[in-house]
C-alpha positions in Angstrom: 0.0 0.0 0.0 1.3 3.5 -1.2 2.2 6.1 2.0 0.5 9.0 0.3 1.8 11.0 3.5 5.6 9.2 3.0 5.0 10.8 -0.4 4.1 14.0 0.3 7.4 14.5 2.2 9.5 12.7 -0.2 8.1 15.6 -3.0 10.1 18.9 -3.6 8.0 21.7 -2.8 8.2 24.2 -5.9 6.1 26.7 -8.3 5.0 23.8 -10.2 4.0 21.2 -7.4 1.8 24.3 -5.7 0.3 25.5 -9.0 -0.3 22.7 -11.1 -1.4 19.2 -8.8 -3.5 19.1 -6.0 -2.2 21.5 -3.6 -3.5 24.6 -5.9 -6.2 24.7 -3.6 -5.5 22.9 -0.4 -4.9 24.4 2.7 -1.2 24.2 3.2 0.0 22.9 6.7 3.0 24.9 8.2 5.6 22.2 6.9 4.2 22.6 3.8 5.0 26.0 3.9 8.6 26.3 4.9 9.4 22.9 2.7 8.4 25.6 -0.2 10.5 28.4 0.8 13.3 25.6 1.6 13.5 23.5 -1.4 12.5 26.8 -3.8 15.1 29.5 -1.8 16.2 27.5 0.9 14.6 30.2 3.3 12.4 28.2 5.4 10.8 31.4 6.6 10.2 32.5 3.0 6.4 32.7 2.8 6.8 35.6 5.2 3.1 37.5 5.2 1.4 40.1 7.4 4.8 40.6 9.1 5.1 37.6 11.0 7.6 34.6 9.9 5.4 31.5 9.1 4.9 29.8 12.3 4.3 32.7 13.9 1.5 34.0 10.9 0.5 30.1 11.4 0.1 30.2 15.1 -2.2 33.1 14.7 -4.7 31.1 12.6 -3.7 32.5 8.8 -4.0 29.8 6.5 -3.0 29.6 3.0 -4.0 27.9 -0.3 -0.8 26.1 -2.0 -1.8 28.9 -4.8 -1.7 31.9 -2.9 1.5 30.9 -1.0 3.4 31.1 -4.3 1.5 34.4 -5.4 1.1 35.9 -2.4 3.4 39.2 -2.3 6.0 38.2 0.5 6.6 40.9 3.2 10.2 41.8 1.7 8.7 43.2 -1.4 5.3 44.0 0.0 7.3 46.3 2.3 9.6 47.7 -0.4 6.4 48.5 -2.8 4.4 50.1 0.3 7.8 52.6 0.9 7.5 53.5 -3.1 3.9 54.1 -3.1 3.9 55.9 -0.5 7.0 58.3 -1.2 4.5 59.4 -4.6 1.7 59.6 -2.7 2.6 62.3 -0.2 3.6 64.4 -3.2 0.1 64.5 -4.3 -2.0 67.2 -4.2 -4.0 67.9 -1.0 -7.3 66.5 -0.9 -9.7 65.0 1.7 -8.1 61.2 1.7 -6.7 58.6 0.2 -8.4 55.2 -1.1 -6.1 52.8 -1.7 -7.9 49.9 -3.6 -5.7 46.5 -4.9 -8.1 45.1 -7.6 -6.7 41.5 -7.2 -6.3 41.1 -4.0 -5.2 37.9 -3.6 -4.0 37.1 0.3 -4.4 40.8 1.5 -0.5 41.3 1.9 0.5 43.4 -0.6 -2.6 46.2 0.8 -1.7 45.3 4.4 2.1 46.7 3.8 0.7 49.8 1.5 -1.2 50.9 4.5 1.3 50.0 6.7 3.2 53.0 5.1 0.3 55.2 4.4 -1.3 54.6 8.0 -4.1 57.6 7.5 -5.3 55.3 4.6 -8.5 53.6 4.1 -7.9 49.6 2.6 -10.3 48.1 0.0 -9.6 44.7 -1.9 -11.3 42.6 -4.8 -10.7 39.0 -4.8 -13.2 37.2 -7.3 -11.8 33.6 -6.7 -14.3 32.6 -3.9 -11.8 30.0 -2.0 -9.4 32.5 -1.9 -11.4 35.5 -1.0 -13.0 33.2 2.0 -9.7 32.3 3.2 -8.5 35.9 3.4 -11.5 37.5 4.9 -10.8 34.9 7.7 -7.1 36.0 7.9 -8.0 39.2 8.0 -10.2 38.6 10.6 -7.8 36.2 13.1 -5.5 39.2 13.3 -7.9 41.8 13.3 -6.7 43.8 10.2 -8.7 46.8 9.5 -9.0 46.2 5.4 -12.1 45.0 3.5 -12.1 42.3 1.0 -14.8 42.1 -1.6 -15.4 38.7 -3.2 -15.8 41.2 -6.9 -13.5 40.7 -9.8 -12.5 44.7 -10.5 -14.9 45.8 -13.0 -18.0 45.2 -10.2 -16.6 46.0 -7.6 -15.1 49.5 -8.8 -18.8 50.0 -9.6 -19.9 49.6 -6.0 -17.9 51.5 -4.2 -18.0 55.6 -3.4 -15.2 57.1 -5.5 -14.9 60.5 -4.3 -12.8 63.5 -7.1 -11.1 65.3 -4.2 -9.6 61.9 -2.8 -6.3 60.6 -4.1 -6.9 56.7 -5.1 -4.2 54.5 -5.0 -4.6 51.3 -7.0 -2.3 48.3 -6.7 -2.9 46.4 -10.2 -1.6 42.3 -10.0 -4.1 40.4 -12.4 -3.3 37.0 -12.7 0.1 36.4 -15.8 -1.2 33.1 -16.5 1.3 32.7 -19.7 1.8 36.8 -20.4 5.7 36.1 -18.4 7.9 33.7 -20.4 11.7 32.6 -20.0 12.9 34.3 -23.6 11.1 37.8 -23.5 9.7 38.2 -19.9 6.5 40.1 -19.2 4.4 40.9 -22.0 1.8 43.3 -20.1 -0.9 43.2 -22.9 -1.1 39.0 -22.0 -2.2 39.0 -18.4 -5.6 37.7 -17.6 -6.9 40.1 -18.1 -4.5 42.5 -20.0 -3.4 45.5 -17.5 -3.8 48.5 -20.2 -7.6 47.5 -20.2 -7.9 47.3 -16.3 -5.8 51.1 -16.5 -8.7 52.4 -19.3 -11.5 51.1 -16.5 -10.0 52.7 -13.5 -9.7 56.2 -15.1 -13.1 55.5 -16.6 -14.5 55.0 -13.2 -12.4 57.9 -11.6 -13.4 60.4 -13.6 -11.3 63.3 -12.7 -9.9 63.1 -10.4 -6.0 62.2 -9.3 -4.7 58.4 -9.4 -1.8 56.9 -8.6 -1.5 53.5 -9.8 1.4 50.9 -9.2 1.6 47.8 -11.9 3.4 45.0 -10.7 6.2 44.0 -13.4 8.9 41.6 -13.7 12.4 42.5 -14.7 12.7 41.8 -17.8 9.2 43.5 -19.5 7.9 43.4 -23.1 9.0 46.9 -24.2 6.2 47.5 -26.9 4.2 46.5 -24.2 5.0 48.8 -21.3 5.5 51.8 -23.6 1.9 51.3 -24.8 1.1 51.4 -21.1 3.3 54.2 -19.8 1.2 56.4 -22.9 -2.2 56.1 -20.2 -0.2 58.5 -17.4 0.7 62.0 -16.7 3.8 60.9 -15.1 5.4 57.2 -15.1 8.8 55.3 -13.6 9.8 51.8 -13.0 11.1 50.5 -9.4 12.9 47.6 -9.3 13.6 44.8 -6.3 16.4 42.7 -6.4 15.4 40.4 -3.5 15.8 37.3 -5.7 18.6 35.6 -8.1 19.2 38.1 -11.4 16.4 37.2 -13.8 13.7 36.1 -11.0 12.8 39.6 -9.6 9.9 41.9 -9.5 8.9 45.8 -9.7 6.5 48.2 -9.6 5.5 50.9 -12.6 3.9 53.8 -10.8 1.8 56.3 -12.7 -0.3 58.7 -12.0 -3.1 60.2 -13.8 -4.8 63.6 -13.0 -1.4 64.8 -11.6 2.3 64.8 -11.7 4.7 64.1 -8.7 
C-alpha cells in the first residue's frame, strides 16, 4: 500500500507542485510551507506574510491555499512597494483622503504593507476567486486587520464603491500572468488575464477626474512594446525595481499617475 503522506514529504516543494497538482487549492499545513521556501530558496521562513515569519502567521490562525503561498506578495517586497507608493503619494495634491484599492487582492498582503506605510489610509480589496477570497477574509479577521475584501472581480466591484474626485486613489494592479511572463522575453503586459492597459482604461473611466496613482506589478525583464503602450495612459510614469531574488527572477513596480504629476 502506497504512503501517500511518506509521499508527500519525499516531494520537492516548488512553483509547479503548488500550481499545477492538488495543492492549488489545499490548505497548506506549516511544513508545507517552509518545505516551499526551503527547497524553492532554501529560506524556510520565505512565505513571510502580514509581518510575521510563518509559524508565527501560522500560530495566529492564517491559512494559506498552495496557490496563494506562491503568489502571495512576501513581506520583503510588500514592504519595499508600500515605501515606493507611499513616497508618490505624499507628493500629491491635497485632498480629503486617500483610497487605496488593490483590484486582485489575492492574500491581502501586498494592501496590508501599503497601508502599513500610508497609516491615514483607508484599505479596500477585490478578490473574485471565492476559495481565496474566504480564506482571506478569515485572515484578515484572526489578526484583526482593518481592510475589507470584496469577493468582486474589479470591473464590479469599482462599480460599488463611493469614488470621491477630491480623494487621491491609490490602485495596486496584480491580475493574474497566466502565460503573459515567459523565460525568452519576460513580461508581455498586454497577456495578463486580463490585460493591465484595459484594467488602467477602467479605472480612469471610473475615476473620472480626479487624481490616481497607480502601481503595476512587473517583472524585470518586461515586453518593451508592451510597457510603452502602457506608460502612454499617465501624466507621469517610472519603473522600481527589487532585487530580492537571483538576477532574472525579480519583480517591480511601474507607478503612474493620472490627473497629476509628482
Amino acid at each position: 500500500m502506497i504512503d501517500e503522506r511518506a509521499m508527500e514529504r519525499a516531494a520537492t516543494y516548488n512553483r509547479q507542485l503548488l500550481l499545477d497538482n492538488a495543492k492549488r487549492n489545499s490548505v497548506l499545513e506549516l511544513w508545507e510551507v517552509q518545505r516551499y521556501g526551503s527547497d524553492s530558496y532554501a529560506d524556510a521562513d520565505y512565505v513571510s506574510v502580514y509581518g510575521m515569519r510563518p509559524a508565527d502567521w501560522y500560530a495566529a490562525g492564517v491559512r494559506l491555499l498552495g496557490r496563494t503561498a506562491v503568489e502571495c506578495t512576501r513581506d520583503v517586497l510588500g514592504d519595499a512597494i508600500g515605501k515606493d507608493i507611499a513616497a508618490i503619494a505624499t507628493k500629491a495634491p491635497r485632498t480629503s483622503g486617500v483610497e487605496v484599492i488593490d483590484l486582485f487582492a489575492g492574500s491581502g498582503n501586498t494592501l496590508y504593507w501599503i497601508l502599513r506605510h500610508l497609516p491615514e489610509a483607508r484599505g479596500l480589496g477585490f478578490e473574485i476567486d471565492t476559495a481565496v477570497f474566504e480564506l482571506t477574509r478569515r485572515n484578515l479577521a484572526a489578526l484583526a486587520l482593518p481592510i475589507e475584501i470584496l469577493n468582486a472581480d474589479y470591473r464590479s466591484g469599482l462599480a460599488r464603491i463611493p469614488l470621491n474626485t477630491d480623494e487621491l486613489v491609490v490602485a495596486f494592479v496584480a491580475p493574474p500572468w497566466g502565460d503573459a511572463l515567459s523565460r525568452a522575453a519576460g513580461l508581455d503586459l498586454r497577456r495578463t488575464t486580463p490585460p493591465i492597459v484595459e484594467i488602467v482604461d477602467a479605472m480612469f473611466d471610473r475615476v473620472g477626474g480626479g487624481s490616481v496613482l497607480c502601481a503595476i506589478q512587473v517583472y524585470e525583464t518586461v515586453d518593451p512594446e508592451s510597457l510603452l503602450d502602457l506608460k502612454r495612459r499617465f501624466d507621469w510614469s517610472a519603473v522600481a525595481l527589487y532585487r530580492l531574488n537571483a538576477p532574472g527572477q525579480n519583480h517591480g513596480v511601474l507607478l503612474g499617475t493620472k490627473g497629476w504629476t509628482p
